[in-house]
C-alpha positions as CSV (number, residue, x, y, z in Angstrom):
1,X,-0.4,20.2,33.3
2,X,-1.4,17.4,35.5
3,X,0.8,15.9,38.0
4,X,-0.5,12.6,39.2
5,X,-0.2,9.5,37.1
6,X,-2.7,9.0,34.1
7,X,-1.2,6.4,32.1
8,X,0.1,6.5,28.4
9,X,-2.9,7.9,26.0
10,X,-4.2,10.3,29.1
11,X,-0.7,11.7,29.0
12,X,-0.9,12.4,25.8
13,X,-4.0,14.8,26.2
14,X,-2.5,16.3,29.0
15,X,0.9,17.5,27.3
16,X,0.8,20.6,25.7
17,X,2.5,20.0,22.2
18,X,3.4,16.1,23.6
19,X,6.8,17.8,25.2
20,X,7.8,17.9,28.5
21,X,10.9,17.0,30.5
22,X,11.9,13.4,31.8
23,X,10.8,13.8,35.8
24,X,7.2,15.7,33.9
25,X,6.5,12.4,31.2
26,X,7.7,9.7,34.8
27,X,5.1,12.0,36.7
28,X,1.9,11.3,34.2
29,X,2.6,7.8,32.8
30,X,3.2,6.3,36.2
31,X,3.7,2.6,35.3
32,X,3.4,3.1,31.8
33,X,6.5,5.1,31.3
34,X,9.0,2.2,30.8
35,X,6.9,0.9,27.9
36,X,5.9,4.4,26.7
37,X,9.1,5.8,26.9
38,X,10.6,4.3,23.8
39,X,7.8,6.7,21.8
40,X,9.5,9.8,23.4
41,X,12.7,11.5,22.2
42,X,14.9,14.3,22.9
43,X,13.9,17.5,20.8
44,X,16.9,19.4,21.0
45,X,15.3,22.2,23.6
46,X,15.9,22.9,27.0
47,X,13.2,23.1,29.6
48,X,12.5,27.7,30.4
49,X,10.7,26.2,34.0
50,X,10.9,23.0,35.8
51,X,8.1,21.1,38.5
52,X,8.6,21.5,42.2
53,X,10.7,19.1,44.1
54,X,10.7,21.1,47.4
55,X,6.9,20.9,48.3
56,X,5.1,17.2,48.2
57,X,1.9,18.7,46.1
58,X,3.1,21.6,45.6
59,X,3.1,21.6,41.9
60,X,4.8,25.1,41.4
61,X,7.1,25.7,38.5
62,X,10.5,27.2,38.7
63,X,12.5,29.2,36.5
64,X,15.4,27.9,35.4
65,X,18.7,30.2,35.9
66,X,21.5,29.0,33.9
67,X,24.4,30.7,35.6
68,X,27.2,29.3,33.7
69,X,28.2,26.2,32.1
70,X,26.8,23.4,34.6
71,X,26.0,25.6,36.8
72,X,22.0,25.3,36.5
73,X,19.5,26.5,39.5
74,X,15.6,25.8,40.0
75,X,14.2,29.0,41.3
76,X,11.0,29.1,43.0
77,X,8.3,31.8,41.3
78,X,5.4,31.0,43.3
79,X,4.1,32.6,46.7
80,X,5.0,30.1,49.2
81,X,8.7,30.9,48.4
82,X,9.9,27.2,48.1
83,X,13.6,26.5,47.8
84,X,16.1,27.0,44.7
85,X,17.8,23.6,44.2
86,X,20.2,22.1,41.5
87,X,19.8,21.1,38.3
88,X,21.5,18.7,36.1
89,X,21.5,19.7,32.2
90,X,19.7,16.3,31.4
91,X,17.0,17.3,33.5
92,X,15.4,20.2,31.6
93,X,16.3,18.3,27.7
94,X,12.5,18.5,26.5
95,X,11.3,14.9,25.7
96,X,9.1,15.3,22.8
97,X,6.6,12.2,21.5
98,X,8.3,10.5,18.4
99,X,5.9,10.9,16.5
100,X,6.9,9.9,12.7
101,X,7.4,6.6,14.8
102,X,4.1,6.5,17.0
103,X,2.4,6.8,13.7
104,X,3.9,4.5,11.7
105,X,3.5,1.7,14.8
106,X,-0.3,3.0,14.7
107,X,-0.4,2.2,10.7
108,X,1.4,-1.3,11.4
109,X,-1.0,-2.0,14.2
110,X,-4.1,-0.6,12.5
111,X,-3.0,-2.8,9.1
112,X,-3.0,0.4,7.2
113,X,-1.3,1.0,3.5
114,X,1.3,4.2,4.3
115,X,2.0,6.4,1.5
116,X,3.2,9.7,1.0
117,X,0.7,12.1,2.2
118,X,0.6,15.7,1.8
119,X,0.8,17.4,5.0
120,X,-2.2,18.8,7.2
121,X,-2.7,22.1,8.2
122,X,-4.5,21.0,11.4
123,X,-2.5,21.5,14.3
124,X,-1.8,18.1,16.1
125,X,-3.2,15.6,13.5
126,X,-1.7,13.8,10.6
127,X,-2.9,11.4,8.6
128,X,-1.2,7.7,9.2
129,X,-1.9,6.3,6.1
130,X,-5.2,4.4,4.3
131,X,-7.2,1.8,5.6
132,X,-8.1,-0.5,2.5
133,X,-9.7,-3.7,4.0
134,X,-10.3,-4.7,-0.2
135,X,-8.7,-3.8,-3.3
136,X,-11.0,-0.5,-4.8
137,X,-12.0,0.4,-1.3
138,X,-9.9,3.0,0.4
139,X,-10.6,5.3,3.4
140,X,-7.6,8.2,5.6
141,X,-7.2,7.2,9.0
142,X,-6.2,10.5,10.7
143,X,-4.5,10.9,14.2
144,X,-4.8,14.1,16.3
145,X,-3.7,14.6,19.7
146,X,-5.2,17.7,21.3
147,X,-6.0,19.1,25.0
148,X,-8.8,21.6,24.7
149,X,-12.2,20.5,23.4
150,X,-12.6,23.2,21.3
151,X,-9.0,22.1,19.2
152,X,-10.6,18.8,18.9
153,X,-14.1,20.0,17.2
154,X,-11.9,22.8,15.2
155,X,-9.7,19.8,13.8
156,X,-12.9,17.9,13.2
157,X,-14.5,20.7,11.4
158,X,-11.4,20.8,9.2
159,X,-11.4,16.9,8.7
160,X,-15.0,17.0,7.6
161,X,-15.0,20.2,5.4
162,X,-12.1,18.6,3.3
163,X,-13.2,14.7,2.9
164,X,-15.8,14.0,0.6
165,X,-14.7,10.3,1.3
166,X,-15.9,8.8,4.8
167,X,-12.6,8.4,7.5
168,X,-11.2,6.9,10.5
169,X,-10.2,9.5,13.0
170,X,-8.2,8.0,16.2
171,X,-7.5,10.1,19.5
172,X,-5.8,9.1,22.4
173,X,-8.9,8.9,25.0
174,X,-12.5,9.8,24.4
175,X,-12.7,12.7,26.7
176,X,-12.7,15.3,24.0
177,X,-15.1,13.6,21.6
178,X,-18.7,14.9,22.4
179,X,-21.7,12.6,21.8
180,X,-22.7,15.4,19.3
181,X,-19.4,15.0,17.1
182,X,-19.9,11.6,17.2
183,X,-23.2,12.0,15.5
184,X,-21.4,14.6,13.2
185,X,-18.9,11.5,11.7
186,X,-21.4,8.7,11.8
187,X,-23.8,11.3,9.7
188,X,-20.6,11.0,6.9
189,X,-20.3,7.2,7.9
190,X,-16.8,8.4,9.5
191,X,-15.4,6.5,12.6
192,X,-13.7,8.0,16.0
193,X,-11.5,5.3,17.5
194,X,-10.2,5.9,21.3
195,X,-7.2,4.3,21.2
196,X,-7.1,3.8,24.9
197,X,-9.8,1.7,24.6
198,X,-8.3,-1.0,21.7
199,X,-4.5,-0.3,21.8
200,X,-2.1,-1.0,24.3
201,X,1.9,-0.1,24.3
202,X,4.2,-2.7,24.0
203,X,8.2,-2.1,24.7
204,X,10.4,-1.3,21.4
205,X,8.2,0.9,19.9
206,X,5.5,-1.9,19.4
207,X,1.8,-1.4,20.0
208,X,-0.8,-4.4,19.9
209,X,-4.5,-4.1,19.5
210,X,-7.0,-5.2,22.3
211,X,-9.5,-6.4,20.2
212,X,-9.8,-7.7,16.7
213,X,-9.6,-5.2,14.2
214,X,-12.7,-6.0,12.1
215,X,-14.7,-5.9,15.7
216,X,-12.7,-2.4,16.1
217,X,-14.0,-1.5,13.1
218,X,-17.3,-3.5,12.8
219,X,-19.9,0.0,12.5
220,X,-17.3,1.8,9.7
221,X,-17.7,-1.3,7.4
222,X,-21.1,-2.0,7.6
223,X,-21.7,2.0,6.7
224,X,-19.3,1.6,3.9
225,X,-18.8,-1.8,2.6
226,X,-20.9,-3.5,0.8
227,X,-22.6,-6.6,2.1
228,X,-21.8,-10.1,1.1
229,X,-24.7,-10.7,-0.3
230,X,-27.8,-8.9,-1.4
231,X,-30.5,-10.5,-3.4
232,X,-28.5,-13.7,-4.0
233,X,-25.8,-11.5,-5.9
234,X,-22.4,-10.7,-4.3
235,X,-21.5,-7.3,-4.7
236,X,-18.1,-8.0,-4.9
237,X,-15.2,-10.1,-4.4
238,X,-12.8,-9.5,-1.7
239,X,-10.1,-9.2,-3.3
240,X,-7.3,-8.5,-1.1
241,X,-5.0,-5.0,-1.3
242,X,-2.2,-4.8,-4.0
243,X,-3.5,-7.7,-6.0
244,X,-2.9,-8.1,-9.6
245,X,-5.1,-9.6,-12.4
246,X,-1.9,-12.0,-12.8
247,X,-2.6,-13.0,-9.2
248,X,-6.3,-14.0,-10.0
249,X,-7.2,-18.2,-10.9
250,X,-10.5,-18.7,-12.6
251,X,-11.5,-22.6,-13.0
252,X,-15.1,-23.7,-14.2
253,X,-16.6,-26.5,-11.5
254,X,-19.5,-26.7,-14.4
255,X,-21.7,-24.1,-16.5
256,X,-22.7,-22.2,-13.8
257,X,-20.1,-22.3,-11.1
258,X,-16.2,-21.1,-10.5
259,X,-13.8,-21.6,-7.8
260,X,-11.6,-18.7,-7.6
261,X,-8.8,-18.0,-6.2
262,X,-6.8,-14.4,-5.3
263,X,-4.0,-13.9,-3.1
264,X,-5.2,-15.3,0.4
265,X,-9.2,-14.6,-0.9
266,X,-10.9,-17.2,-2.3
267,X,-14.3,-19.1,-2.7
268,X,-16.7,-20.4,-4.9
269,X,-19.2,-18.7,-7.2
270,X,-21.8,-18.9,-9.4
271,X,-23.0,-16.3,-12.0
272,X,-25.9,-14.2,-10.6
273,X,-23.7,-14.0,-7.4
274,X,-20.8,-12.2,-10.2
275,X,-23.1,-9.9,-11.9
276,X,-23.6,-12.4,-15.4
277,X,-27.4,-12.8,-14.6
278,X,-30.1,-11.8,-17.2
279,X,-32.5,-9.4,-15.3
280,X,-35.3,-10.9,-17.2
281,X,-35.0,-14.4,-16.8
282,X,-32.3,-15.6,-14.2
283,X,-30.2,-17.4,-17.3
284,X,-26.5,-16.7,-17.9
285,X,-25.5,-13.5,-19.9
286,X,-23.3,-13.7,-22.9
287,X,-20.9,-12.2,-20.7
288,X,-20.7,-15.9,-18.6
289,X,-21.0,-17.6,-21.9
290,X,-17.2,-16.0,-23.5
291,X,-16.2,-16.5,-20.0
292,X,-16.4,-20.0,-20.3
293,X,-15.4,-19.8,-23.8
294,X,-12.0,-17.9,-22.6
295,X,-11.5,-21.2,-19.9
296,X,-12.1,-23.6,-22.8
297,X,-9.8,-22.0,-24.6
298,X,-7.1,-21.6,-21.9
299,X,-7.6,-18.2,-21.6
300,X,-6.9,-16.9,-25.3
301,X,-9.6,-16.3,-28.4
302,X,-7.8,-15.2,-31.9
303,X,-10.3,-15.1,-35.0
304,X,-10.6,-18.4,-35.9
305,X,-11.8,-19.6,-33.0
306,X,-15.4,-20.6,-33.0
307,X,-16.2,-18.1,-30.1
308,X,-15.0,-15.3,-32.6
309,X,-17.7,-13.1,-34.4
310,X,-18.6,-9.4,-34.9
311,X,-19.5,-8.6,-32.0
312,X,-16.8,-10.3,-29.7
313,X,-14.7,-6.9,-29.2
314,X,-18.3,-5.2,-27.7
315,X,-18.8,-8.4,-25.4
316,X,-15.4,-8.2,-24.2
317,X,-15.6,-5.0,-23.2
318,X,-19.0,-6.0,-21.4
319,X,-17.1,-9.2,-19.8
320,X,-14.0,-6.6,-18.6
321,X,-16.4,-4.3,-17.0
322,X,-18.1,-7.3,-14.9
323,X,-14.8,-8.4,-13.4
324,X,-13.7,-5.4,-13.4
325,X,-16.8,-3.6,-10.9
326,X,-16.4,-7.6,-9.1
327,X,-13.2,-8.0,-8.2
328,X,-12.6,-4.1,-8.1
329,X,-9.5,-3.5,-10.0
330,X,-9.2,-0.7,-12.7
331,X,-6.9,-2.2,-15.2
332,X,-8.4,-4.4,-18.2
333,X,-8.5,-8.2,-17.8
334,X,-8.1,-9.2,-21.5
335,X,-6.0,-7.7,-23.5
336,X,-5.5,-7.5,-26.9
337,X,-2.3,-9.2,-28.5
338,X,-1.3,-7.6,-31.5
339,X,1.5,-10.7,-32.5
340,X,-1.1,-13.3,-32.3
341,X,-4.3,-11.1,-33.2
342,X,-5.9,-12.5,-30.0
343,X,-7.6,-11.7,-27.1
344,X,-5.9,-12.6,-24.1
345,X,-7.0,-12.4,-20.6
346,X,-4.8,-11.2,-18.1
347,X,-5.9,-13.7,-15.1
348,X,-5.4,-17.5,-15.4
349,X,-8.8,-19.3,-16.2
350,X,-9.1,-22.8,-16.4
351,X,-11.7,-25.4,-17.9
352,X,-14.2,-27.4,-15.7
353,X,-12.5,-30.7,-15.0
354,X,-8.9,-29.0,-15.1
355,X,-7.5,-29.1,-11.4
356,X,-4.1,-27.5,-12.0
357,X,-4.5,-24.7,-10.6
């Protein structure tokens, strides 16, 4: 273990297992130990060896003799033969990193969704929760702390073996991460983030980033996000996570154009940019046509509506697929009411001229 002062995210790689005792943890994070301190926690072990404190430099370890009750000596087991001294029982309680709490500070930082995951058998990583920067689009973010390079490209070699899904691996410093395993995650549009390099500790468990997350993570969503627009047509809307269909507002600005509204998302939109182009000619599909049938009938179409023929059920269907794949949520907009035999959509949609949103 290292001895001189390396900060906060070098200690980590310098730990084995992230546990040491107090004087071990003061030695490596130098300045950084008030701040970093609040991530470590007593792990109900006592230290089998403690550091030197004879010797400037030495950097021996000492056995430590527990003779009876308080009674606790540092003996000297290296050549130069340096001096037993005393020990207190709170000097050899094993600090451990916290770290359920680092990781959920890491999700909060990092803006992630937490949810029960199952656990990894990968020694030093865990998966802090799901990155989902829009609603359909969701990616791990994994954390593993190792010292040995080979640990770090036998973790790696388990993270890529089991996601068929591209992900977000952080590590405490870069030092383990070869240029070649680099190349290995950006070949399965994956991500390595060095935290060292975009977060900084904060006291009270807190940690804030150094940069702003969507610079951060600029090269992971340009692999794996769609771009805003591609031939004229957005791909999609950006709908933000945990939206509903009841959170969506449709209103018609005229025949061709809607101002939406979702959450904090919003914009304005016309139909080729939301899917309801006809490939042949560039005019509205039906689809767009019983859209704006739906907002001109506030959202509700029962049979005797003039919109209502044979084939309404099949164009329905067609309309619920196109919101569906652009606003990327699974359940069905429009449902069908069985106590007014109508189709109703899910979403509030309003006519062109109605501002009440």
């Amino acid at each position: 273990m290292k001895n001189r002062a390396a900060g906060f995210w070098q200690a980590l790689e310098a730990v084995p297992g992230t546990a040491a005792v107090d004087i071990e943890w003061k030695a490596l994070l130098g300045s950084d130990y008030e701040t970093a301190k609040t991530f470590l926690r007593p792990n109900g072990k006592l230290a089998s060896s403690y550091p030197c404190q004879i010797h400037r430099g030495c950097r021996c370890q000492h056995d430590v003799v527990n003779h009876s009750g308080d009674d606790i000596a540092a003996v000297c087991r290296c050549e130069r033969g340096c001096e037993t001294f005393a020990l207190q029982r709170s000097d050899i309680v094993v600090h451990e990193l916290d770290r359920r709490a680092f990781d959920r500070a890491l999700a909060k930082v990092f803006g992630l969704i937490e949810e029960p995951a199952p656990t990894i058998d990968l020694h030093g990583t865990t998966i802090i929760g799901n990155y989902t920067p829009y609603a359909g689009y969701r990616f791990p973010v994994y954390l593993t702390i190792q010292i040995e390079p080979d640990d770090f490209n036998k973790t790696l070699d388990g993270l890529l073996g089991r996601n068929d899904t591209p992900f977000i691996l952080l590590a405490p410093t870069r030092d383990l991460c070869t240029a070649k395993a680099k190349k290995r995650l950006t070949v399965k549009k994956s991500l390595f983030v060095p935290l060292c390099e975009n977060v900084a500790v904060s006291e009270k468990q807190q940690l804030r980033l150094l940069h702003s997350l969507d610079d951060i993570l600029a090269q992971f969503r340009s692999f794996n996000l769609p771009p805003p627009t591609k031939d004229g047509a957005l791909v999609f809307f950006p709908t933000p996570p945990g939206t509903t269909w009841g959170d969506v507002s449709i209103r018609f600005k005229d025949g061709h154009t809607v101002s939406i509204k979702a959450k904090s998302a919003g914009g304005v939109f016309n139909f080729t940019q939301m899917g309801m182009a006809n490939k042949k000619n560039g005019n509205p599909t039906i689809q767009w046509k019983l859209l704006e049938a739906f907002a001109n009938s506030r959202g509700e179409i029962d049979w005797k509506n003039s919109h209502a023929h044979s084939n309404l059920k099949k164009q329905k269907q067609e309309l619920a697929n196109c919101l569906k794949e652009f606003f990327k949520l699974k359940d069905d907009p429009i449902e069908w009411d069985k106590g007014s035999k109508a189709y109703r959509c899910r979403f509030r949609i309003l006519p062109e001229g109605d501002d009440a949103y």
